[in-house]
C-alpha positions in Angstrom: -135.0 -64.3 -213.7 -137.3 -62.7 -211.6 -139.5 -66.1 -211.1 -136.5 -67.8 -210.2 -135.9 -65.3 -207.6 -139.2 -65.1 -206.2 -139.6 -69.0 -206.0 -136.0 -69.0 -204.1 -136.9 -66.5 -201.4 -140.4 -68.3 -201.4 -139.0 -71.2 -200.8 -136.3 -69.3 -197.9 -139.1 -67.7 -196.3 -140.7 -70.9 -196.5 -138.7 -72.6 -194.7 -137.8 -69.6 -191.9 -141.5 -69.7 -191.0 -141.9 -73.4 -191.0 -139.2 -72.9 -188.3 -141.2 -70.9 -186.2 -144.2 -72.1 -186.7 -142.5 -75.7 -185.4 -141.2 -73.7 -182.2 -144.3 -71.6 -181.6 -146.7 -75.2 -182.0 -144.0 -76.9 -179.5 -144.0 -74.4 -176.9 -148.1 -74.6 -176.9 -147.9 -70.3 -177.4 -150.9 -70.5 -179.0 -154.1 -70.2 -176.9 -156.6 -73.1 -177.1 -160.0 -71.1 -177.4 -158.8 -69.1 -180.7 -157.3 -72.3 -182.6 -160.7 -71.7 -185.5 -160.1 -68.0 -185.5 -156.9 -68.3 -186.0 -156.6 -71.2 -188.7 -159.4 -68.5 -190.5 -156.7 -66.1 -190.5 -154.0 -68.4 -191.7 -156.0 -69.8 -194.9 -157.0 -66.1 -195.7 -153.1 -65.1 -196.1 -152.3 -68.3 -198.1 -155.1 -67.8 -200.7 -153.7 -63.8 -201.0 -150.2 -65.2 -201.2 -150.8 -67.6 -203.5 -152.6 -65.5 -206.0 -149.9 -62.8 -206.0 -147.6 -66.2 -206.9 -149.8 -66.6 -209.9 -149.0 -63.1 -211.2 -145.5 -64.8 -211.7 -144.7 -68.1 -211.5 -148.7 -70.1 -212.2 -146.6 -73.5 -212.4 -145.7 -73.3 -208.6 -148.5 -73.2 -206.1 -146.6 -73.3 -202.0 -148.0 -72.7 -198.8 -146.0 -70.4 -196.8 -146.7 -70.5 -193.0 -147.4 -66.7 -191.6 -146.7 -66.2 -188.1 -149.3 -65.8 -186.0 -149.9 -62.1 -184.4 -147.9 -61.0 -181.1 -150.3 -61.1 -178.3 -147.7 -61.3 -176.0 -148.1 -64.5 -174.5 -144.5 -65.5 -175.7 -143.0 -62.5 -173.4 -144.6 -63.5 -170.6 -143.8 -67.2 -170.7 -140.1 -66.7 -171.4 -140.3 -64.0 -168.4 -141.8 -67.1 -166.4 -138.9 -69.0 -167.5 -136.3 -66.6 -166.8 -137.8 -66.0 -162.6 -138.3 -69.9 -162.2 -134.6 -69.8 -163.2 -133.2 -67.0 -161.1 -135.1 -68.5 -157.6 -133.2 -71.8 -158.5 -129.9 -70.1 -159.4 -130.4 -68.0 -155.4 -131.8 -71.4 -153.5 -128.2 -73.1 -154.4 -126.4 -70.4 -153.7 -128.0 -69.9 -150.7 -127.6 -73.7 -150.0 -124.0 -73.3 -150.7 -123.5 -70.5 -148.6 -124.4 -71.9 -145.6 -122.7 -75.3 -146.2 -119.5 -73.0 -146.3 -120.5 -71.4 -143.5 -121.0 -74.5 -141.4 -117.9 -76.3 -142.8 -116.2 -72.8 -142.0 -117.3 -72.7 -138.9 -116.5 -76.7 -137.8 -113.3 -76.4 -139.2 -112.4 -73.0 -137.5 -113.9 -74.3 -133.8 -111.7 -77.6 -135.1 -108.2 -75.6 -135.1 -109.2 -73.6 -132.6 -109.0 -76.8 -129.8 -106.1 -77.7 -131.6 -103.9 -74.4 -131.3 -102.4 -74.0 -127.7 -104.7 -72.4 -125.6 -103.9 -69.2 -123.9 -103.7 -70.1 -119.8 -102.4 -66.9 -118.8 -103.7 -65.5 -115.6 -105.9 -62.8 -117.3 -107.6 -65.2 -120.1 -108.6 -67.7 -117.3 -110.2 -64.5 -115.7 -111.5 -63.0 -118.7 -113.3 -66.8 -118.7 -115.2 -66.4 -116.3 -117.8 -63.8 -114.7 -116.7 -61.2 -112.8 -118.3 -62.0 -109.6 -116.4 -65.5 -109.4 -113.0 -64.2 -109.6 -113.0 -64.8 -105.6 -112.2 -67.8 -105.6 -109.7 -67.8 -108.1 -107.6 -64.5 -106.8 -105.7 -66.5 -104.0 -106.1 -65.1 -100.8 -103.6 -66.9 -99.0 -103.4 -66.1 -95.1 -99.7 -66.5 -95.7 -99.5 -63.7 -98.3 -101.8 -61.4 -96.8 -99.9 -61.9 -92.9 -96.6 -61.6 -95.2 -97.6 -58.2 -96.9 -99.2 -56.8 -93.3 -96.0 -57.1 -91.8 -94.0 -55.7 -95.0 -96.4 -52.8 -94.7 -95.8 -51.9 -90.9 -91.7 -52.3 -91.5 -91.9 -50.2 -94.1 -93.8 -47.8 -92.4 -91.7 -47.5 -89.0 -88.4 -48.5 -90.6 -87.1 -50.9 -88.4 -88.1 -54.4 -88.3 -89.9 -55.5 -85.0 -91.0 -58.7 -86.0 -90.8 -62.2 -88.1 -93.5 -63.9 -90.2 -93.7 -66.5 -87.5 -95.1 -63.9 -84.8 -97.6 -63.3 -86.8 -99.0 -66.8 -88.0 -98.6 -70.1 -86.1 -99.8 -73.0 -88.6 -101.5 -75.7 -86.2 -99.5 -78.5 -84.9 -101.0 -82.2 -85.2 -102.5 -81.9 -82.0 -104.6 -79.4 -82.9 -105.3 -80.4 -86.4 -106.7 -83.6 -84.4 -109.2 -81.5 -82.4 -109.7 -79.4 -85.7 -111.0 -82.4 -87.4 -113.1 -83.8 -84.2 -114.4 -80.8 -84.1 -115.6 -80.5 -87.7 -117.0 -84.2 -87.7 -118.6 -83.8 -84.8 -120.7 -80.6 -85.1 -121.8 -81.0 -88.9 -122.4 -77.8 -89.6 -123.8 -77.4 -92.8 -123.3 -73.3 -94.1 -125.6 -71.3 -95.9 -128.8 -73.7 -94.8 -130.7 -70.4 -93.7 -130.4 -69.8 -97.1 -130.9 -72.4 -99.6 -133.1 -74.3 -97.3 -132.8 -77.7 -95.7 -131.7 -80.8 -98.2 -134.5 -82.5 -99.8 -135.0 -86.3 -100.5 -134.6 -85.8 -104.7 -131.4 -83.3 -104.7 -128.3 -84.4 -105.9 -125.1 -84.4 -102.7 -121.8 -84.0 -104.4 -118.8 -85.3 -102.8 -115.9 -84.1 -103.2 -112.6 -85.9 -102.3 -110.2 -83.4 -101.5 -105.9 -83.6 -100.9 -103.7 -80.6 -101.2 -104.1 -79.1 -104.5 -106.0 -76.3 -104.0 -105.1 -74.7 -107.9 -107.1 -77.1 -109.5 -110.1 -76.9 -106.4 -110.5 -73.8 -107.2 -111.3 -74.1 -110.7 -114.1 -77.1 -109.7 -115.6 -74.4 -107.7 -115.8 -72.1 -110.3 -117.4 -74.8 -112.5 -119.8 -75.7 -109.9 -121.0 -72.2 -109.4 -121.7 -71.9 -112.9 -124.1 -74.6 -113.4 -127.9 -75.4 -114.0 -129.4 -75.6 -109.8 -126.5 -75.7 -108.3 -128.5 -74.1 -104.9 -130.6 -77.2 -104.7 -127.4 -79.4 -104.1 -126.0 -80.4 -100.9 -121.7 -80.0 -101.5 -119.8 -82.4 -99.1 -115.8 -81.6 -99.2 -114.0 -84.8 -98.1 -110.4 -83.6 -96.8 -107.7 -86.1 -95.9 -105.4 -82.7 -95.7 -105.8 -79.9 -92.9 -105.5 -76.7 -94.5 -106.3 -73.5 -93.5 -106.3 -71.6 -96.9 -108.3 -75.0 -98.5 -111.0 -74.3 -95.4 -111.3 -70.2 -96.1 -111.7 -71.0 -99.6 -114.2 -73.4 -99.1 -116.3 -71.8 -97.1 -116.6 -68.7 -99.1 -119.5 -70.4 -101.1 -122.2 -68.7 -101.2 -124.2 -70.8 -104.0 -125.3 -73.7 -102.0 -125.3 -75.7 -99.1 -121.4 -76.8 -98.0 -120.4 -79.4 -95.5 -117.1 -80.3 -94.4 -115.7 -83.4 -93.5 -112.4 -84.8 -92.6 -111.2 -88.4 -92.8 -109.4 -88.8 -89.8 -106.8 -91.8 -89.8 -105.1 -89.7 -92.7 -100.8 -89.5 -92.9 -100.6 -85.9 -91.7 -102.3 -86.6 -88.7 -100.1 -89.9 -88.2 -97.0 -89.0 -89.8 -95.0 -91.6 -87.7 -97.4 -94.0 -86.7 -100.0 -96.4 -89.0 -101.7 -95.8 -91.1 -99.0 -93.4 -92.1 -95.4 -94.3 -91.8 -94.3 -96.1 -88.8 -90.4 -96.1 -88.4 -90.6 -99.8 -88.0 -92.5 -101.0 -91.1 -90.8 -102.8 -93.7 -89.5 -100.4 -96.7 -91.3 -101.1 -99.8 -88.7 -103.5 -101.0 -87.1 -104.7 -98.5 -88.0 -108.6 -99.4 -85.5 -108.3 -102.3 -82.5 -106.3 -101.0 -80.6 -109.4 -99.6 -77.1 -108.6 -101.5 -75.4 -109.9 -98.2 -77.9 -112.3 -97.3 -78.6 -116.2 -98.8 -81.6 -115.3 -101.2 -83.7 -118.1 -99.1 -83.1 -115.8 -96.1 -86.2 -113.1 -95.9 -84.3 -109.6 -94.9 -87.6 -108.6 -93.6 -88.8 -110.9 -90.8 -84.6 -111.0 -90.0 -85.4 -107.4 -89.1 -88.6 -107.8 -87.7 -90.6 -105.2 -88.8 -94.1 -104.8 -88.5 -95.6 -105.9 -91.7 -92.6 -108.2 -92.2 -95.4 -111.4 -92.6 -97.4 -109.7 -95.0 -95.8 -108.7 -98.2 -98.5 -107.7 -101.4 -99.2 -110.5 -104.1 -95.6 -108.9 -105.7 -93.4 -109.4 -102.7 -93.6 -105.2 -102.0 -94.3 -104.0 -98.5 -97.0 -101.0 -98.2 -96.6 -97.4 -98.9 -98.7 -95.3 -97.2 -99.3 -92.5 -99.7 -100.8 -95.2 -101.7 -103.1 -96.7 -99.3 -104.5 -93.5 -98.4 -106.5 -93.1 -101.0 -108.5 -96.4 -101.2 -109.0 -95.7 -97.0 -110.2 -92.0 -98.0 -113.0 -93.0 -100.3 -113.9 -96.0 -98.2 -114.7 -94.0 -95.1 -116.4 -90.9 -96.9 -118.5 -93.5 -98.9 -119.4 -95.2 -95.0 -119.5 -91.3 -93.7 -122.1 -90.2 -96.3 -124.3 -92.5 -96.8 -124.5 -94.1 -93.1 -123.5 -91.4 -90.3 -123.6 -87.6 -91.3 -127.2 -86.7 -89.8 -127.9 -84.1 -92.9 -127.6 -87.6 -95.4 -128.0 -90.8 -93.9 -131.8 -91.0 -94.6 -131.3 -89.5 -98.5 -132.1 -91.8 -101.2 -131.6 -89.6 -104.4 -128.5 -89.6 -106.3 -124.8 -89.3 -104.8 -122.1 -88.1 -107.1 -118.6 -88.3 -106.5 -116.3 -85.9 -107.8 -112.3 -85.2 -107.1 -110.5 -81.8 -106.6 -109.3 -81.8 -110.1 -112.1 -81.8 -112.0 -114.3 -79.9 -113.8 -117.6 -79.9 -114.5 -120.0 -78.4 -117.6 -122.6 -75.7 -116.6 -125.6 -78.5 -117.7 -124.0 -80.9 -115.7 -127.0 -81.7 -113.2 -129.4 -81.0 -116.1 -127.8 -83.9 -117.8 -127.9 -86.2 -114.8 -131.3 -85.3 -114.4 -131.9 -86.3 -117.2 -130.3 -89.7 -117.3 -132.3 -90.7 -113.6 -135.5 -90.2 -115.7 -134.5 -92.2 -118.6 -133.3 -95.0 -116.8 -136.7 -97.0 -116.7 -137.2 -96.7 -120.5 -133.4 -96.7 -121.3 -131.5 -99.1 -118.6 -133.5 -100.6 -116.1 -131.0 -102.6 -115.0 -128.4 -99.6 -114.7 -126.8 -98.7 -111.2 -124.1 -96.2 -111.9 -124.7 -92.8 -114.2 -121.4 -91.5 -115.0 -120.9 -88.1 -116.6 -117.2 -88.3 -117.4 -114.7 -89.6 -119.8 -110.8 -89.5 -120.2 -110.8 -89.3 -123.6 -108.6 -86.2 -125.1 -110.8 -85.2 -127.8 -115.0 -84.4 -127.6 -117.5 -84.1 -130.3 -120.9 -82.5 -128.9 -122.1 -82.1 -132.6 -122.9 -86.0 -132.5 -123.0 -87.3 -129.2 -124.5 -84.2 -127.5 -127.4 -86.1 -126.5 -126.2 -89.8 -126.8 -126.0 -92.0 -124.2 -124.7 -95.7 -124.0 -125.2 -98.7 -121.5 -122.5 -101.4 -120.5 -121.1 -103.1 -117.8 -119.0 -100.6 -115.4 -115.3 -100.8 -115.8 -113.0 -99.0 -113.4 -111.0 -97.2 -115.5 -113.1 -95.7 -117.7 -116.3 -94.7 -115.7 -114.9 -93.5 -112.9 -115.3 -90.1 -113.0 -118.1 -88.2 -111.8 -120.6 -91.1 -111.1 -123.3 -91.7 -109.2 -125.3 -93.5 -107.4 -128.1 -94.0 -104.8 -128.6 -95.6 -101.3 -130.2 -98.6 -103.4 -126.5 -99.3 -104.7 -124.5 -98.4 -101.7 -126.6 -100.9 -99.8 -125.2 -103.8 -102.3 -121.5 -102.6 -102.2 -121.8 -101.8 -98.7 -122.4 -105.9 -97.8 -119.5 -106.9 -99.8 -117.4 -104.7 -97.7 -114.9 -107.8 -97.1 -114.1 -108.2 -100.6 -113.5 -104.9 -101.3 -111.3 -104.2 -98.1 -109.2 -107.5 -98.5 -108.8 -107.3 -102.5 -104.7 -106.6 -103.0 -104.9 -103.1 -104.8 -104.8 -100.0 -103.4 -106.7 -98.2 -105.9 -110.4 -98.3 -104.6 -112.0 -98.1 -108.3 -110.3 -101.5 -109.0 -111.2 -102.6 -105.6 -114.9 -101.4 -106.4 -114.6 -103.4 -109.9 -113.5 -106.5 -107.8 -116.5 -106.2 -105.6 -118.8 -106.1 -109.0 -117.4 -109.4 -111.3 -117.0 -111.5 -107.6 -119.4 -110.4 -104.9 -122.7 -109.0 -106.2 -125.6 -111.2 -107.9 -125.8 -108.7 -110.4 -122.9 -106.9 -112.1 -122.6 -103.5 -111.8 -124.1 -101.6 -115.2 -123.6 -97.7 -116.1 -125.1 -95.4 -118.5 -122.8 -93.3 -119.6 -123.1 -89.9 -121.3 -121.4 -89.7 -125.1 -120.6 -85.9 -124.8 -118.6 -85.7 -121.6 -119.9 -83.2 -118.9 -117.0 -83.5 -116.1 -113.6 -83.3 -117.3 -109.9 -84.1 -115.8 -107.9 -81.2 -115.2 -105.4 -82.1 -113.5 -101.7 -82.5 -114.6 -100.0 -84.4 -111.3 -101.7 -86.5 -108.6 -101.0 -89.8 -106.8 -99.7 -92.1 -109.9 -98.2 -89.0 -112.6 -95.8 -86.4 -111.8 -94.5 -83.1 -114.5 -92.6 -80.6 -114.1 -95.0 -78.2 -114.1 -97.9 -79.3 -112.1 -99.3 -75.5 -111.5 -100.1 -75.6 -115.3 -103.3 -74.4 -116.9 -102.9 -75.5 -120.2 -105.3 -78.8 -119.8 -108.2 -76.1 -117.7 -108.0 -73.6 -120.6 -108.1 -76.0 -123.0 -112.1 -77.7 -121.0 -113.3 -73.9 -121.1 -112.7 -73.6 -124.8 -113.9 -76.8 -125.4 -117.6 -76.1 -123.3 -117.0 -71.9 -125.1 -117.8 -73.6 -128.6 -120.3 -76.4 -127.2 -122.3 -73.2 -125.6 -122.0 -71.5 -128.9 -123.5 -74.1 -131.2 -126.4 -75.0 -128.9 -124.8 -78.4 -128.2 -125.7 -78.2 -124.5 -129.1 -78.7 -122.5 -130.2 -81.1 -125.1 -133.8 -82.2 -125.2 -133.7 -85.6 -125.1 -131.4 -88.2 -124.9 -130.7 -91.2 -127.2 -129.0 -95.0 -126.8 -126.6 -95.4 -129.1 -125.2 -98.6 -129.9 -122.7 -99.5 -127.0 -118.9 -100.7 -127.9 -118.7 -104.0 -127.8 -116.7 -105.0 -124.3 -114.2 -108.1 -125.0 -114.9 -110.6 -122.1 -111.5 -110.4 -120.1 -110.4 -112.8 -117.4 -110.4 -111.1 -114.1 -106.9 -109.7 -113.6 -105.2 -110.0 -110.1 -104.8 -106.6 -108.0 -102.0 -104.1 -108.2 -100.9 -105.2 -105.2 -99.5 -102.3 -102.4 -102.6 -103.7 -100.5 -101.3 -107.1 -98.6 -101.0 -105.4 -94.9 -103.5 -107.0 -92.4 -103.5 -103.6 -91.0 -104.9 -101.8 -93.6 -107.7 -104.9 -94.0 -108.5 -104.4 -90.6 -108.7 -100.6 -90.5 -111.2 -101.0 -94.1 -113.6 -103.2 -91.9 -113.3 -101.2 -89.1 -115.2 -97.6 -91.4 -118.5 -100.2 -92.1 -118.7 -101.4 -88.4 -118.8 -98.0 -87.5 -121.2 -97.2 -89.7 -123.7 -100.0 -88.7 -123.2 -99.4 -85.0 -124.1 -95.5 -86.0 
């Protein structure tokens, strides 16, 4: 019984050690220099085993693996084990972490743009620094005349006097010596303190109408960006207005010049090129319900333009036409006759009084005139703005793409130097008799018909002047003092100043969309008046007799 037993746990123990002895070989526990001592030790224990087997069982003779002594090198291999395992288990989540983060992050700056933004008064203030909340509070010589004259009624209780006693807005004739005053004198503010214009600074022009909302938000944006001081700012004005001219000339950041186009509807209001009482109504060539539709209404009447309908049959309007004559003769008055700019060949970049530009604006520009040998050299225009509704800085920060320049979409905020202007400048005929009054299309004419060499753009991927305005010459709202679309540009440059996604360090071509080739539409017409042809011509003779 007892040798049964015996042999049984033998055999048990046996195998148990045989076990371990398996894991501590496989594992390599044992140190290499003491493999003789150690197999020493191990034959020792077998021959005292198997003589103490003898004593009870002679017939059955086993070897029964002993474990080898605790030295402690196990512990501290499994302790090895369990640190490697516990800096993996902390790197992913640490990885993980921050990919929530991020995705966090992008996702929350993602419903942010898309949840109304807040245009109140106050959050457009709280917006913007302290010290440029000038030009925002409106200081309207109206309001402030107004509230004078409140103040002194209310003081002596009887009322003495209307609004009109105290402020007489100018009549045409002297808006007329207004503006030849203006054009005349140049007088360029703050020079004593920024310094005369140098040959490589950027001028900004900027055409400007009535809406003074949206200009004052482009002057905020201005002041805020990267050496602003070392720009010339032209304001273009085809509007007399004394609360537009106090406004502007409350900068303080750089040099300002004014200058006036002066053929403009408020200072014709009944003569061409505004509306003369005579001129054919817009459609008058088609209103013949009592007249044979062979019979022409228009030259029946006699009117002035009655020979000289647009490509649609549609007589001019001069709210229209306006426009194209604005940025003809500020282009002409820039480059070719204002004394301060008619010998500058560095960039010129045409902006409108709703817009608004990014504070790394000229940084970016900058950029793109010093990338142009290695990246376009056969580029013309730079343009820095895009009409698209949505912007992702997080991959086209830095991007930049070349192709050929297409009115509608590169339009905003471009430039260009003298170099260019030269070119255009020569096909002055096509662009002044091409039927369309809009003078991008005009300028797009002049590119696929007149030059040798179409025009070509680079154009920045991560827009840095935006469109902020809700009404102008082609769209009307309701609401066209809304600040929905402004608040909307700051939150959208908030989060690109946030994530570093501005001031990049270098720029990159991407991969340009492929443009379909497109058979050169006709004009939009509103342009067929020989008038207006003639006055177009007239703003480049000017120029070259200057």
């Amino acid at each position: 019984m007892i040798s049964k037993l015996t042999v049984r746990f033998a055999i048990d123990k046996s195998v148990y050690l045989g076990v371990t002895d398996f894991l501590l070989t496989s594992c390599r526990f044992q140190p290499k220099k003491t493999d003789e001592t150690l197999s020493e030790h191990l034959n020792t224990k077998t021959i005292s085993i198997m003589k103490k087997r003898d004593h009870y069982s002679p017939k059955i003779i086993r070897k029964i693996p002993i474990p080898l002594p605790n030295t402690g090198f196990m512990h501290r291999k499994r302790n090895t084990y369990y640190i490697r395992a516990i800096i993996c288990v902390a790197f992913i989540v640490f990885v993980l972490m921050q990919l929530h983060v991020f995705n966090y992050t992008d996702s929350h700056e993602i419903s942010m743009l898309s949840e109304p933004a807040n245009d109140s008064i106050d959050a457009m203030l709280a917006m913007v620094p302290s010290v440029l909340h000038k030009f925002l509070t409106p200081k309207s010589r109206n309001h402030t005349i107004a509230a004078h004259l409140l103040h002194n009624n209310s003081s002596t209780g009887k009322y003495n006097a209307s609004y009109t006693d105290y402020y007489h807005p100018p009549n045409i004739s002297e808006i007329k010596q207004q503006i030849a005053k203006y054009n005349e004198l140049q007088i360029v503010l703050n020079e004593d303190t920024f310094g005369p214009l140098q040959n490589d600074s950027v001028i900004i022009v900027v055409q400007v109408h009535t809406r003074i909302t949206y200009l004052r938000h482009l002057i905020v944006s201005l002041a805020q960006a990267k050496d602003i001081s070392k720009t010339l700012l032209i304001f273009s004005h085809d509007y007399y207005d004394d609360d537009i001219n106090d406004l502007v000339q409350t900068i303080d950041f750089c040099k300002v010049i004014q200058i006036f186009y002066p053929y403009s509807i408020q200072t014709h209001p009944n003569e061409f090129p505004g509306v003369d009482p005579n001129d054919c109504p817009r459609d008058m060539k088609k209103d013949h319900y009592f007249i044979p539709f062979f019979i022409n209404r228009a030259i029946i009447r006699k009117c002035n333009n009655a020979l000289y309908p647009d490509l649609y049959g549609h007589y001019r309007e001069a709210k229209f036409t306006q426009t194209k004559h604005h940025w003809w003769w500020k282009a002409n008055r820039v480059f070719d006759q204002l004394d301060v700019t008619r010998y500058h060949t560095g960039l010129v970049l045409f902006l409108e009084e709703d817009h608004y530009v990014a504070e790394d604006f000229l940084y970016l520009l900058d950029m793109m005139q010093s990338s142009i040998g290695s990246l376009c050299p056969q580029c013309d225009i730079l343009s820095l703005g895009t009409y698209l509704k949505t912007f992702n800085y997080y991959t086209y920060n830095s991007k930049v793409e070349v192709m050929p320049w297409i009115s509608s979409k590169h339009n905003m905020g471009f430039a260009f130097n003298r170099s260019t202007w030269s070119t255009i400048r020569k096909c002055a005929q096509h662009f002044c008799f091409y039927d369309d009054y809009n003078w991008d299309w005009s300028l797009h004419y002049v590119s696929q018909q007149c030059l040798q060499k179409k025009l070509h753009a680079m154009i920045v991927k991560g827009p840095r002047v935006f469109h902020i305005g809700e009404c102008g010459v082609h769209h009307k709202k309701k609401n066209c003092e809304s600040n929905q679309v402004i608040a909307k540009v700051q939150q959208v440059l908030r989060i690109a100043r946030k994530s570093r996604q501005l001031f990049p360090r270098s720029l990159s071509l991407t991969a340009a969309t492929l443009v379909k080739k497109t058979k050169l539409r006709k004009g939009n017409g509103g342009w067929g008046d020989r008038r207006d042809h003639q006055l177009c011509m007239n703003m480049t003779k000017s120029s070259n007799e200057s």
